[in-house]
N, C-alpha and C positions, 0 to 999 in steps of 0.2 A: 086548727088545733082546738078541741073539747077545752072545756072546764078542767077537768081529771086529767089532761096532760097526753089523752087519747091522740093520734095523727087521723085525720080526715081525708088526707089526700097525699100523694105521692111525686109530688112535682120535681121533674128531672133537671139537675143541676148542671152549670158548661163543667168538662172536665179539662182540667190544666194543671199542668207542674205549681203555677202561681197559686192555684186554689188548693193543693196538698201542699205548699210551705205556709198558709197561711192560715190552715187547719193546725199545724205543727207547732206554729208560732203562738195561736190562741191557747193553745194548752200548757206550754212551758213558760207564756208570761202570765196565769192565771192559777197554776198549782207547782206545790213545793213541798219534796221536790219533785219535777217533772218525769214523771211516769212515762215509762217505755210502752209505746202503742203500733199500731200498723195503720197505716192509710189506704186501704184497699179501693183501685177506681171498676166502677164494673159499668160499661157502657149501656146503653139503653137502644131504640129501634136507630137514633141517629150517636155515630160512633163519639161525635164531637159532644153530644150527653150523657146523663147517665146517674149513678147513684155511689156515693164512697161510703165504704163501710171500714170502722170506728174499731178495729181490734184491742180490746184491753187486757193483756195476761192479768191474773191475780201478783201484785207486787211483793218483795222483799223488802222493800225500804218503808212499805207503811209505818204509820199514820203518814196520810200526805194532804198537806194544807189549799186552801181554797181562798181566793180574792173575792173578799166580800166587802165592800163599803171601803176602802181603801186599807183593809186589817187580815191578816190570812185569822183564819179558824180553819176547823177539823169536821168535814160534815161523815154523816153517818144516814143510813137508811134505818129506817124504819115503817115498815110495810109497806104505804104510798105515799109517805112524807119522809123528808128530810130531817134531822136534829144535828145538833151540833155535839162535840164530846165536850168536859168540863174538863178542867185543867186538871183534876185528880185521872181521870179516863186518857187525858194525852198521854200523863205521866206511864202510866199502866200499859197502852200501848206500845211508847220507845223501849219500855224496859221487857217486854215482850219480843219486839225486836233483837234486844239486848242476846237474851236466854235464847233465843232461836240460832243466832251465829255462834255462841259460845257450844250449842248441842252440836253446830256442824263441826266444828273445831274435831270435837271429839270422834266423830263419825268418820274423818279423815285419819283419824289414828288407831283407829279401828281397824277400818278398809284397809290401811295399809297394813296391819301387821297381822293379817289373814293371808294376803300374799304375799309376804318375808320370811314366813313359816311353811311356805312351798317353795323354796330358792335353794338352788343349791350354791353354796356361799362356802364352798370348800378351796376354789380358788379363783373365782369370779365375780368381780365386782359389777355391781347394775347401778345406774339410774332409773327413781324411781317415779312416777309420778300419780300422785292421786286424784280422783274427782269425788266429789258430793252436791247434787242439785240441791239448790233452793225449793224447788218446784218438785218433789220426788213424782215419777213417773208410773208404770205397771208394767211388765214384760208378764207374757205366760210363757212359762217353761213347759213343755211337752214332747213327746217322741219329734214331731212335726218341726219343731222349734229347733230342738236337736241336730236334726239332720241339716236342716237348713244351717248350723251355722257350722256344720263339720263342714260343707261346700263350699261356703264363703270364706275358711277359715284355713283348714290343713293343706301346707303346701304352696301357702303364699305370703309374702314380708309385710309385716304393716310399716316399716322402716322407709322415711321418702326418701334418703338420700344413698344409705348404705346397706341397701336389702338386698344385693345381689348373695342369695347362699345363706342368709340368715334369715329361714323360712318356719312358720309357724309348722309343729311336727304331729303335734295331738291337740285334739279337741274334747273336753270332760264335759261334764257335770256336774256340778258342789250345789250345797245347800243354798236355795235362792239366789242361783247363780252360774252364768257358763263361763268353761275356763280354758285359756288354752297355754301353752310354753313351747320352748325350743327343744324340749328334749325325745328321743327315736325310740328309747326303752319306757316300757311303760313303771319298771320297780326303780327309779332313777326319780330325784326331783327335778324341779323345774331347770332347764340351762339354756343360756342363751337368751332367750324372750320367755318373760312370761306375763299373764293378765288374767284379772277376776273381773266379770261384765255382769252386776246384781241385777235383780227384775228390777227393781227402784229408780236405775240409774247409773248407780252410784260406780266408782271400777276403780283400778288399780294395774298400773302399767311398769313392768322390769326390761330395760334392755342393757344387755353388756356394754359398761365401758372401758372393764381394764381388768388384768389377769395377773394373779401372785403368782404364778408360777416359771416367768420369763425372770431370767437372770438368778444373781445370788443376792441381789437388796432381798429385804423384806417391804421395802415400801412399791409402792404404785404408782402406775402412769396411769392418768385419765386425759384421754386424747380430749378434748375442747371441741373436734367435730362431732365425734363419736357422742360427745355428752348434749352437745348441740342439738343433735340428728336424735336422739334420745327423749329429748323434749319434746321437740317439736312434733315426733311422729306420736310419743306417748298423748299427746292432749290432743289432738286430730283425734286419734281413734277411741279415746273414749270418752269423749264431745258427741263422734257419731252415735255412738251408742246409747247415749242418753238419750239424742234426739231423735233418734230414725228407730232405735228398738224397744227405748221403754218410753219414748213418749215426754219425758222431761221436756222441764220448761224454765226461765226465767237466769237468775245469774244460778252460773257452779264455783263454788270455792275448793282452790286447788292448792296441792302439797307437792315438793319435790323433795327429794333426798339423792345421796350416794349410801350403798350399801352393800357391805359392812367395809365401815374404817372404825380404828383402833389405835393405840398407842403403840401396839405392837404392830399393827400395819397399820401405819399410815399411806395416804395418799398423797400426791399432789400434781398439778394442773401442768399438761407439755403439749405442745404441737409438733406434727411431724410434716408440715409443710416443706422444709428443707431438707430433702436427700434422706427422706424418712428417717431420720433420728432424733427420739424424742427432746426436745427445747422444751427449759422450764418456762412457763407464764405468770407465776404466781411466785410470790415470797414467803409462803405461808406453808406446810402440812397441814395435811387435815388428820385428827387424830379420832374426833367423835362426829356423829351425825349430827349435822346443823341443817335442819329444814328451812325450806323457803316456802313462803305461802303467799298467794295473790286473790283474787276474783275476778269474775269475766261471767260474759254472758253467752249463755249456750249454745244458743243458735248462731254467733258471730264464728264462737270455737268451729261449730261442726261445717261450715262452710270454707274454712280453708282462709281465710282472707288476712288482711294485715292483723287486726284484733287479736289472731291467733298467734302469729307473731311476735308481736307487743308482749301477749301473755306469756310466751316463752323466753322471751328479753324479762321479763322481770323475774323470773323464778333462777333463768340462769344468773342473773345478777346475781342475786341471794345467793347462791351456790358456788362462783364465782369468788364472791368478796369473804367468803370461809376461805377458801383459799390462797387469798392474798391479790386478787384480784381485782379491779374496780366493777369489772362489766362483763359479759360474754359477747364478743365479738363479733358473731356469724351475725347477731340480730340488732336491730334499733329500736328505740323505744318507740318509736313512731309506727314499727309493723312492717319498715324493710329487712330487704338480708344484703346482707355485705358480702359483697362478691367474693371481694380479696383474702376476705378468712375463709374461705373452703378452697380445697387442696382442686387441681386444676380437673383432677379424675373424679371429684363430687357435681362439678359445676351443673354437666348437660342434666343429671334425673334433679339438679335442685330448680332450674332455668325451667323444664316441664314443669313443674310441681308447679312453679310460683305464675307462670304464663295461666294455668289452671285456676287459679283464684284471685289474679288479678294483682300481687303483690311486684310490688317494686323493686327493682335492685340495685345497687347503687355500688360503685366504686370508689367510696368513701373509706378514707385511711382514718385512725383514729389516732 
C-alpha cells in the first residue's frame, strides 16, 4: 500500500463462511448504526481463493457513526481525506433524516389516493396497499415497455393464494406510470384488482375483500383470508416492481388500508372457515379508514421470504386491531404463516408459494 492509500498488489485471500461472518462482524462492532452491505465472494485461479467484494447501497438511516479511539464520531469525505462532521453538521444531518421520512409519509398518500380515484367503490370493498422506496429508482416507459408488460400482466392473477378467476383484465398507461385492474370494459373503473407501478418505484396495490351488495345489512364482511391474501400478494408485487423494473433500492415504507368504510357502511372482520358462514373476529366496526404503516427493506420484500411476511403480520396487525382484533392470524411476527388460519381449499397454492421462498409453516394455535 502507497503513501496516498494507492493498492500495489492484489493478494488473493482463503475464502470461507468464517471470513464473511467476520467481515460482517467488523463492520457492525465498529459503526452505528450498522449499515446494510453485501459480502460478495468471487474466487480466483484456485476456487478455495479469491477476492470479496464490499457492496455498500447509499443509506437511509445516515449520519452513521464510526469507532475511533474508544468514542463514535461522524466521518465524512472530503476529496482524499477524511473530516469528521461537528455537532452542529450531526444535528443537521439526523434532522435531514427527519424531513426525508416525513416527505415519504406524504408520498404514500399521495400514491394512494391517485388509485382510490380509479376504484370503482360503488359496492366493493378493497384492501389497499402502498409502497414508496427510500432509494427512488428510474423505469423508462416506452411503446417497448408497454407491451412488455401487457404480456406479463393481462390475463394473469398477482393473488398467491386466491387468484383462481381473479385475473388482471387491462393493462394502461397513466402519467409516469403503468396501470393495470380487474375490469373487461374499458368505459368502467377499476374492479376487482387494481395497481399503479410509477418509473420511481413507487405503486399502489387494490384487491377485493368484501361486497355491499350480499344481504339487506348495510355493513360488511371482510373475510381475514381474503384481507390476508390481499397483503401479502399486494407487497410481493410491488416490491418486485421496484426492484426488478425501476431499479429501486434500500428500505420501502409501506401503507395499508380498507376502502371505503363509513358510518353508514361499516365493516367488520369474519371468517368463513366453518361451513362458509361468515363468524365475527373482531368486537369492533370499522366506520373510518385507519391506516397502517410499517418499513422493510426492498430487496428482502421482492424475494418472497419470511421479511415479507413479517411485513405483512405488522400492517395486518394495524388493520386488525381497528377492528377489534389483537393480530391477523394467517401470519407471525417472525415471517411464518399459520397453517390453521387458511381455509383447507387455500392451503396447496399457499404451501407452493411458501416451499418457493423458503418460509416456514407452522401449526401453531394462538
Amino acid at each position: 500500500m502507497e503513501e496516498h492509500g494507492s493498492a500495489t498488489a492484489a493478494p488473493e485471500v482463503e475464502l470461507s463462511d468464517d471470513e464473511k461472518r467476520r467481515i460482517l462482524q467488523t463492520v457492525a462492532a465498529g459503526v452505528s448504526p450498522a449499515p446494510q452491505l453485501d459480502v460478495i465472494a468471487r474466487p480466483g485461479t484456485d476456487p478455495a481463493r479469491g477476492f470479496y467484494l464490499i457492496a455498500v447501497p447509499r443509506s437511509n438511516q445516515r449520519p452513521h457513526a464510526v469507532l475511533v479511539n474508544d468514542s463514535l464520531r461522524f466521518p465524512r469525505r472530503n476529496g482524499s481525506t477524511t473530516v469528521y462532521l461537528s455537532q452542529p453538521e450531526v444535528r443537521a444531518a439526523y434532522f435531514s433524516q427527519f424531513t426525508a421520512e416525513r416527505d415519504r409519509a406524504g408520498q404514500l398518500e399521495t400514491v394512494e389516493a391517485e388509485l382510490l380515484a380509479d376504484l370503482d367503490t360503488s359496492v366493493q370493498v378493497f384492501a389497499i396497499v402502498t409502497l414508496v422506496p427510500d432509494l427512488e429508482g428510474g423505469m423508462t416507459i416506452d411503446t417497448a415497455a408497454m407491451k412488455t408488460y401487457q404480456e406479463q400482466t393481462v390475463g394473469r392473477s398477482p393473488l398467491i393464494v386466491n387468484g383462481s378467476g381473479v385475473n388482471w383484465m387491462r393493462a394502461q398507461v397513466g402519467p409516469g406510470r403503468l396501470t393495470a385492474d380487474g375490469s373487461s370494459r374499458p368505459d368502467r373503473r377499476a374492479t376487482w384488482l387494481a395497481c399503479h407501478q410509477h418509473a420511481t418505484g413507487a405503486g399502489a396495490f387494490a384487491a377485493i375483500v368484501g361486497r355491499t351488495d350480499r344481504g339487506n345489512s348495510p355493513q360488511v364482511d371482510i373475510g381475514d383470508e381474503h384481507l390476508a391474501d390481499g397483503l401479502l400478494s399486494g407487497l410481493q408485487y410491488l416490491a418486485r416492481h421496484a426492484r426488478d423494473r425501476a431499479a429501486a433500492g434500500g428500505n420501502v415504507f409501506l401503507r395499508a388500508m380498507v376502502h371505503p368504510v363509513a358510518a353508514e357502511r361499516p365493516a367488520r372482520l369474519v371468517h368463513y372457515r366453518h361451513h362458509g358462514f361468515p363468524e365475527p373476529l373482531g368486537a369492533r366496526v370499522l366506520t373510518r379508514a385507519v391506516p397502517a404503516v410499517t418499513v422493510s427493506d426492498v430487496d428482502d420484500m421482492a424475494a418472497g421470504g419470511p421479511e415479507l411476511v413479517a411485513a405483512a403480520h405488522r400492517l395486518g396487525s394495524g388493520l386488525a386491531q381497528a377492528l377489534g382484533r389483537a393480530e391477523i392470524l394467517q401470519f407471525s411476527p417472525e415471517g411464518e404463516l399459520r397453517r390453521r388460519y387458511w381455509s383447507h381449499e387455500s392451503r396447496p397454492a399457499l404451501e407452493r408459494w411458501a416451499q418457493q421462498g423458503d418460509v416456514k409453516i407452522t401449526d401453531d394455535e394462538v
